[in-house]
VOGU-3710 file (C-alpha; in Angstrom, 3 decimals, decimal comma):
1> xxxxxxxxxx> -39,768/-68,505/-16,916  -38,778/-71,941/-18,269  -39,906/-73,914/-15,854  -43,349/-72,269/-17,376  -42,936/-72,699/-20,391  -41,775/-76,592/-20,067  -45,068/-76,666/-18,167  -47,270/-74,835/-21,195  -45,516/-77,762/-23,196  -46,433/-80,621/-21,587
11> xxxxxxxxxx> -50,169/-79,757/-22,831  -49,095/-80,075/-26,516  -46,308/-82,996/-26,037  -48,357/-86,204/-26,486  -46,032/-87,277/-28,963  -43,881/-91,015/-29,547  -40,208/-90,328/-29,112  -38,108/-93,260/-30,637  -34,460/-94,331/-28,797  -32,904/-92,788/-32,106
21> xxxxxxxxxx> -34,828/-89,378/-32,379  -31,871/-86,295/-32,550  -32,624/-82,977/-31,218  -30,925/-79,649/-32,492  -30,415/-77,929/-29,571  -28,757/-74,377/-29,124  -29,517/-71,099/-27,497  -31,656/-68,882/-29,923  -29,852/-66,650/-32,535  -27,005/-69,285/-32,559
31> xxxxxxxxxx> -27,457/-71,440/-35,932  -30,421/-73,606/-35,819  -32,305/-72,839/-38,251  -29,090/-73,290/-40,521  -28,741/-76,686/-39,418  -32,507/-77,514/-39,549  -31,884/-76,655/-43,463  -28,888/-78,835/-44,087  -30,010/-81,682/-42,569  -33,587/-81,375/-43,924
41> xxxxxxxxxx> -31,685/-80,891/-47,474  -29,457/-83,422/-46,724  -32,675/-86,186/-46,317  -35,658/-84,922/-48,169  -35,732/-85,291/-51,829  -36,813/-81,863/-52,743  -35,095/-78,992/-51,470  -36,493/-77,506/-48,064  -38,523/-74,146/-48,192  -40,011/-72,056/-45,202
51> xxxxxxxxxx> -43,782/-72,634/-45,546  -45,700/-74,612/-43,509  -45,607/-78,005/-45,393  -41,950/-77,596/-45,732  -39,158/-77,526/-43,129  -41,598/-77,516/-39,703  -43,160/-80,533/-40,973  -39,212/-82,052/-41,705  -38,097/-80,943/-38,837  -41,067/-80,124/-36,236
61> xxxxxxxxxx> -40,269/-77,028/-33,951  -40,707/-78,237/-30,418  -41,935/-74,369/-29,677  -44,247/-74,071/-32,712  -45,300/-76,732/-34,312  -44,922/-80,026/-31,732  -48,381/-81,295/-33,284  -46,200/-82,342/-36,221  -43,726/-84,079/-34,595  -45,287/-87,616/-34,935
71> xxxxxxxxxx> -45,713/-87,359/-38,684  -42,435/-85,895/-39,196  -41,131/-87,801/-42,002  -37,399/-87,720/-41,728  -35,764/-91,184/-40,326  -34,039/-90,857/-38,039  -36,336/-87,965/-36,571  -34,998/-84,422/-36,147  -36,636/-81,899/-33,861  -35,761/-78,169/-33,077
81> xxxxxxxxxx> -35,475/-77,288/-29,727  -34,383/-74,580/-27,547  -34,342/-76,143/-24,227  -31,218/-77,317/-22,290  -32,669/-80,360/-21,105  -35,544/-82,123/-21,386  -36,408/-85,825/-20,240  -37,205/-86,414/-23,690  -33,587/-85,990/-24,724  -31,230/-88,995/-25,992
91> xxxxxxxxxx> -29,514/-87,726/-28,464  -28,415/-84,247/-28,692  -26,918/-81,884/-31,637  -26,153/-78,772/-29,533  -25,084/-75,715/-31,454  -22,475/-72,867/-29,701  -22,020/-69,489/-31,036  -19,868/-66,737/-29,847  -22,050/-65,110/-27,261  -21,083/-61,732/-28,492
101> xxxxxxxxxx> -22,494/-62,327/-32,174  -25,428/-64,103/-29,999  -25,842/-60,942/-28,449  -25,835/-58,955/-31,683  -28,283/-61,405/-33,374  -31,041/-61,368/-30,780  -30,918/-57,932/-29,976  -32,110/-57,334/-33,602  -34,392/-60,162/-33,645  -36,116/-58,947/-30,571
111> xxxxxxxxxx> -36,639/-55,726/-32,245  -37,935/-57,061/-35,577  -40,291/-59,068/-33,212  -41,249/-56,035/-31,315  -40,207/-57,700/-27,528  -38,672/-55,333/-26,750  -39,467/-51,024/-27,248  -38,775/-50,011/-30,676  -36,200/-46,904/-29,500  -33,609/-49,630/-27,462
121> xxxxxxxxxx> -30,211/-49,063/-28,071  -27,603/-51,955/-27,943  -26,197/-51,373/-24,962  -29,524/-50,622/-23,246  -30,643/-54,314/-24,419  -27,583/-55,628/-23,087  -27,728/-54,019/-19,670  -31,729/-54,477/-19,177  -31,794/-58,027/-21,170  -29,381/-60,094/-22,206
131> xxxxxxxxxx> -26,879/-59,855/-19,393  -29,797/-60,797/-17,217  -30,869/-63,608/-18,851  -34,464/-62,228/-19,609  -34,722/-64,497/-22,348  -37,257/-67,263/-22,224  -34,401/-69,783/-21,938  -32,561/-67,920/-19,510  -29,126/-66,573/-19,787  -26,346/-67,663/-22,839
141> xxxxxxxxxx> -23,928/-68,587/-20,376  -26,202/-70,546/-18,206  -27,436/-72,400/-21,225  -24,286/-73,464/-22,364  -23,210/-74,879/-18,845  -26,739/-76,847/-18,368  -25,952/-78,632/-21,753  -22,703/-79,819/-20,521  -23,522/-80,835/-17,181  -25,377/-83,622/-18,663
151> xxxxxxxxxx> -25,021/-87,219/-18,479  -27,906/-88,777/-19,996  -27,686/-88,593/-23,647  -25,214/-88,033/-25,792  -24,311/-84,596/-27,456  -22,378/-83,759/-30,319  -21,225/-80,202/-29,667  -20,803/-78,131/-32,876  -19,612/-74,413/-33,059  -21,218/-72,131/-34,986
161> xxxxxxxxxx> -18,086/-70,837/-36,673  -16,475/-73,888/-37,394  -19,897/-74,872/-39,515  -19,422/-71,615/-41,235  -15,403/-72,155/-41,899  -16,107/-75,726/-43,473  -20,138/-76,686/-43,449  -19,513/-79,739/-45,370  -16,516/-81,117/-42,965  -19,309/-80,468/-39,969
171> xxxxxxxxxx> -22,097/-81,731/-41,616  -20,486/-85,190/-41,742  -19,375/-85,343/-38,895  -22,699/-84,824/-37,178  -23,963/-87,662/-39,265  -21,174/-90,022/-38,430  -21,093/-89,269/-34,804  -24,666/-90,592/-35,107  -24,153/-93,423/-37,057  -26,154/-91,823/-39,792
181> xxxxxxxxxx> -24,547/-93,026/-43,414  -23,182/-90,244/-45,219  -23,008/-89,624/-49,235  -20,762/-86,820/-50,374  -22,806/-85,682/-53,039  -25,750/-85,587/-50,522  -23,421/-83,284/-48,058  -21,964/-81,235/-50,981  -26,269/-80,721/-52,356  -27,418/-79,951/-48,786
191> xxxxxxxxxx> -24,474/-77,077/-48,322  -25,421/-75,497/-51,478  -29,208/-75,358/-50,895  -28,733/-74,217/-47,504  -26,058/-71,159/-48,087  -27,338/-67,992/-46,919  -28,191/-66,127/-49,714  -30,776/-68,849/-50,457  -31,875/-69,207/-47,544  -32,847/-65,445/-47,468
201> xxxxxxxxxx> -34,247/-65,255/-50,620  -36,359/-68,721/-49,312  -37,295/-66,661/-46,510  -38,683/-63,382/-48,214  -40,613/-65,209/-50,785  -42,040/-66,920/-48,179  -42,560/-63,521/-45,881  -44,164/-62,089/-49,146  -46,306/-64,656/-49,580  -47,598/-66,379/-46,367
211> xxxxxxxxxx> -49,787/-65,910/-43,747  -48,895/-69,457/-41,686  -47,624/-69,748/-38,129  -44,285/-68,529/-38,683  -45,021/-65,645/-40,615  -46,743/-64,548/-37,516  -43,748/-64,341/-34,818  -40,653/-64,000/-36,785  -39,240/-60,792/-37,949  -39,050/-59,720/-41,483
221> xxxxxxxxxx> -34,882/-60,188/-41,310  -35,269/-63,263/-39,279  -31,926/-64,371/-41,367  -29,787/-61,769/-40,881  -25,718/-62,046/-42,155  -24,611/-65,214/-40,413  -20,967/-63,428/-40,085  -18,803/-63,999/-37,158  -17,123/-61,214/-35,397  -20,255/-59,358/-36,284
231> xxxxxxxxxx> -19,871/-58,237/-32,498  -17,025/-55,635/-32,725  -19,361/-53,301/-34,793  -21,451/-52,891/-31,689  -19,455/-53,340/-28,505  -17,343/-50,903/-26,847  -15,074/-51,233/-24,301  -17,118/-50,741/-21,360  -20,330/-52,586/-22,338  -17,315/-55,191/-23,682
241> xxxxxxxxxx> -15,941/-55,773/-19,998  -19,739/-55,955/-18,697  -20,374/-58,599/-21,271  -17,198/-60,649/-19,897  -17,741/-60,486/-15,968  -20,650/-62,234/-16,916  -19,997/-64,724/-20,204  -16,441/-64,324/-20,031  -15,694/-67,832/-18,187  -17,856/-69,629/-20,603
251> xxxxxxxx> -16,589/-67,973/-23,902  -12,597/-69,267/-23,139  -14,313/-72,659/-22,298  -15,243/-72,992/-25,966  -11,672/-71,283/-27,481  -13,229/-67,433/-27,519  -10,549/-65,015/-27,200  -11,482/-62,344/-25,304
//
């Protein structure tokens, strides 16, 4: 399936990619969107908003918009991505979240989206789905480990909760690993226009009001809580064990306790 996909791209990618351009990389449902938002308010003058003319033209989904990515205006340029590798990669911003909360996430997103039948339970989704890797971009686990085995360009790995715990901490560090100059009051302005609560009220004003490309493939709760631990409201012990024969190895790779 993503050997496909890469394939379906290739028609649409006939874009310049500078030495400096920074991908934000992750496995879907882990944080990227977030991240697209702080760094978007962290560089553009006004604050970043949903529509059309907004954030994809900031920071250019490769999936959905890669027709903007040459005129994106942010320097150095950003682009959203949910691939593991590409050729195009040299400088990476890849995103890990607890692949139970992952789980969680996407099984509701999936449903808002209608991929998968409207009367799935959890644990169906997990046994038919995600534990198979029927995602587009494969499984979580084998996303994770393609990312690392990589030699080519270099990655800042962030975790999801450690954003969360302290976004401003994170934030510059991302910038400094890429030599990007940071400004505190920038860092503190981009945290506050990109908490959750605005970003969700961003989002349904834009749901209520649009009818662009996004508004077309995204659920109506495409930002959802952004909690961790979100996970133990939904597992039990048995789907719980399932989960681990599978992720397990990966999860205590990144400090998960199981």
């Amino acid at each position: 399936m993503l050997h496909l996909i890469k394939k379906g791209l290739k028609k649409v990618m006939r874009f310049f990619i500078a030495d400096n351009t920074i991908y934000i990389v992750s496995y879907p449902r882990s944080g990227n969107t977030w991240m697209r938002f702080l760094i978007a308010n962290y560089f553009a003058d006004t604050e970043a908003e949903f529509d059309n003319d907004s954030l994809p033209k900031l920071i250019p989904d490769i999936h959905i918009n890669p027709q903007d990515i040459d005129s994106a205006i942010l320097k150095p340029k950003f682009i959203k991505s949910h691939f593991p590798s590409l050729k195009e990669y040299n400088n990476v911003i890849y995103l890990v979240r607890d692949g139970r909360d992952v789980a969680v996430s996407y099984y509701f997103y999936e449903l808002g989206t209608k991929t998968i039948p409207s009367d799935t339970d959890f644990k169906t989704y997990l046994k038919k789905y995600f534990l198979l890797g029927k995602s587009p971009f494969g499984s979580w686990a084998n996303h994770i480990e393609a990312i690392k085995s990589q030699k080519n360009y270099r990655i800042c790995f962030i975790k999801y909760e450690d954003l969360l715990k302290d976004p401003e901490r994170k934030l510059k560090e991302m910038l400094l690993f890429f030599n990007i100059p940071t400004n505190e009051e920038k860092i503190k302005k981009a945290v506050n226009c990109s908490k959750f609560d605005v970003m969700q009220a961003k989002y349904e004003k834009y749901k209520s009001s649009s009818s662009g490309e996004m508004d077309k493939i995204h659920p109506d709760k495409f930002i959802r809580n952004g909690k961790t631990e979100d996970w133990k409201n939904y597992f039990d012990e048995q789907i719980l064990q399932e989960f681990y024969e599978v992720n397990g190895k990966t999860l205590q790779s990144y400090g998960y306790i199981l």
